[in-house]
N, C-alpha and C positions, 0 to 999 in steps of 0.2 A: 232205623230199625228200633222198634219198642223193647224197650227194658223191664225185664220184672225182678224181684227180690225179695224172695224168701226167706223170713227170719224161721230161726228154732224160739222156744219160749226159757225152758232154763237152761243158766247157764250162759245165754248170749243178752236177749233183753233183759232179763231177772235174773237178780242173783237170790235162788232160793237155798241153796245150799248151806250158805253161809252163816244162818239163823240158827240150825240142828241144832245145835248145843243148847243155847236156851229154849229152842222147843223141847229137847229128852229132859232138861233139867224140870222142867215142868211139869214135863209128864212123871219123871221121876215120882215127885210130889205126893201127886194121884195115884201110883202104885204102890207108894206106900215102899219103894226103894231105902235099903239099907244105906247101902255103899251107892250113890248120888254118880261120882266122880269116875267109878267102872261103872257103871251102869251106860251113860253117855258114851265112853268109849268102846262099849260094843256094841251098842247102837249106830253109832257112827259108821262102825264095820260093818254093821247088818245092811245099812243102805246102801253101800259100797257092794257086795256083792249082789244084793237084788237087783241093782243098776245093774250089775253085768250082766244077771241073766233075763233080763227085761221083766220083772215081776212083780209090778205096782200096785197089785192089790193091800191095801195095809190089812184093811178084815183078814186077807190068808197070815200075815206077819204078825199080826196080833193075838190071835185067836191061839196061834202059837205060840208069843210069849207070855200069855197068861195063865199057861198049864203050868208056870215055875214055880218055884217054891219059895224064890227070890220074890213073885208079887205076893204083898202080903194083904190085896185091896180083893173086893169084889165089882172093880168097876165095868160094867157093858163093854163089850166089843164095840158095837155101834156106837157108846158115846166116846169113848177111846180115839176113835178115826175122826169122828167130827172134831175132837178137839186137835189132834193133829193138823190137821187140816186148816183150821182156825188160826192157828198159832204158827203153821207155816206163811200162812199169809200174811199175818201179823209181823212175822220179820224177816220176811220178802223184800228187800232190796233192788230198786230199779237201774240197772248199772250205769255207767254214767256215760253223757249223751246219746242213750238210746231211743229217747224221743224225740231228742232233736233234732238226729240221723234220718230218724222213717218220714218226720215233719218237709226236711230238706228237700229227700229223694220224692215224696209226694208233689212238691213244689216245682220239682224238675219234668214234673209226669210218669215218674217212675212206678210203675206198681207193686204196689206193696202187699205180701201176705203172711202170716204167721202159721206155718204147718209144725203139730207141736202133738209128741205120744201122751196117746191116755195117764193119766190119774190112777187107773184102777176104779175108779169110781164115776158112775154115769154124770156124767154135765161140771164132774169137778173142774178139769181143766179150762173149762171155758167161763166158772166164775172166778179161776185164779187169776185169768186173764183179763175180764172186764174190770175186776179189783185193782188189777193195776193199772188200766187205763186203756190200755192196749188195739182193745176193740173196737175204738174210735176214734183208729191211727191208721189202720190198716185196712185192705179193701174187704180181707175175707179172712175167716179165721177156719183150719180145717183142722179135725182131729181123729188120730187115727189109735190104731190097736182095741183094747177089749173092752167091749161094752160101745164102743162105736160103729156107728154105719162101716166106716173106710178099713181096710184091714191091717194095712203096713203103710211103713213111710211111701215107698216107692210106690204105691196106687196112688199116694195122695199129692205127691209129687205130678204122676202121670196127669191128675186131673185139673191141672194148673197147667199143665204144657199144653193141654188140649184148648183152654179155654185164648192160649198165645200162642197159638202155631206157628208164626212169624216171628217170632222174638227169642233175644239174648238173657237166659234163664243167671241166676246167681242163688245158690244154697248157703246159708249161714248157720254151721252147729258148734257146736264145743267140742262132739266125739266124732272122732275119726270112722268106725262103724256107721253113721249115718250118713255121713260123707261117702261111702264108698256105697249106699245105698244112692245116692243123686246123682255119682258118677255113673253108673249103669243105665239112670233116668238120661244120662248126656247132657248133664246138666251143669256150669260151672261151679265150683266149689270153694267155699270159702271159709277155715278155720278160724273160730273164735278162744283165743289161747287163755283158758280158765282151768284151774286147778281149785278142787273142791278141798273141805275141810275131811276128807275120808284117807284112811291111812295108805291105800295100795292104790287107788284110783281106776279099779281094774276098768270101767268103762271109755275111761278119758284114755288109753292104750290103744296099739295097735297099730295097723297099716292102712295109710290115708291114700289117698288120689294123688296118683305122681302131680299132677300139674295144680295141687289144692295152694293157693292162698293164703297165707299163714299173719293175724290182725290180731293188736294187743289193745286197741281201740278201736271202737266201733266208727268214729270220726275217718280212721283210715277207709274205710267202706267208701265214702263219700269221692274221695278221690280216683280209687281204683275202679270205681264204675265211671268218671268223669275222662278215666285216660283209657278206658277201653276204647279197642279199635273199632269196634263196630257202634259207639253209643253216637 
């Protein structure tokens, strides 16, 4: 039976989380921020709960924190997000052996794809993705939520079942909510255990897939598809 496997992009391949701080300190800079050292720490907060409620537009997060009295800059919203943006990518982190993992399983015939939620911004995520190499590791890149063709995870999941109707599926995310989005797909499930630099983590919470998978290396991937019963 044909194997396929499904990466998330942060979080599991990249570790983009983990840069914020020198991206706010930066942005700090630009804003012309008093206090540098809170500023970051409720920034950090603010991603933390935008992650919860799925809402990756920066333009809408920005455009709200520049009514403060706190920025004392008049920089563009537009250039504001590109430089976020920029600077995310810049200390975007590829975690470790996860090229090596998608390299392996490619060589096993394994198919590979990376289904990964919008940016907020059109086409962002699929340059954060070729930036980091990704997209020519992988068979197909799909992206889903706003400002995308596909609408949720789970259609974009469906359309990868569709295209292996005979095949043994595996989902790899960081948050248990996405996870219980690929359970409902009938899709095997596999948690990727990362813990971001955010104070409450409210998105990395929650209730997973009784029979999810539970990997602190992406190397264990390799095995657990090696001793499946059906590979």
């Amino acid at each position: 039976m044909e194997t396929v496997v499904i990466f998330d992009f942060d979080g599991v391949l990249v570790d983009s989380y983990g840069g914020l701080t020198r991206v706010y300190r930066a942005l700090a800079k630009k804003l012309n921020i008093a206090d540098v050292a809170c500023f970051i720490k409720a920034m950090l907060s603010f991603e933390d709960i935008m992650d919860y409620f799925g809402l990756w537009d920066r333009n809408l997060w920005f455009n709200l924190i520049l009514k403060s009295s706190k920025v004392r800059s008049k920089l563009n919203v537009n250039k504001l997000v590109i430089e976020y943006w920029r600077l995310r990518i810049k200390y975007s982190k590829i975690m470790n052996n996860a090229k090596e993992v998608i390299e392996k399983l490619n060589s096993l015939g394994i198919h590979t794809y990376i289904v990964s939620g919008s940016d907020g911004v059109k086409g962002m995520k699929y340059k954060r993705i070729k930036a980091s190499g990704f997209d020519k590791l992988v068979r197909e890149i799909l992206v889903y939520g706003i400002n995308e063709k596909i609408g949720c995870l789970f259609e974009a999941l469906n359309i990868v079942k569709r295209k292996h109707r005979r095949s043994q599926l595996f989902y790899i995310d960081d948050k248990p909510k996405n996870l219980m989005e690929a359970h409902k797909a009938n899709i095997r499930t596999v948690l990727h255990k990362y813990k971001p630099p955010f104070p409450t983590k409210y998105a990395w919470k929650g209730r997973k897939p009784k029979n999810t998978i539970e990997i602190d290396n992406l190397l264990d991937l390799i095995k657990i598809i090696l001793q499946s019963d059906k590979f």
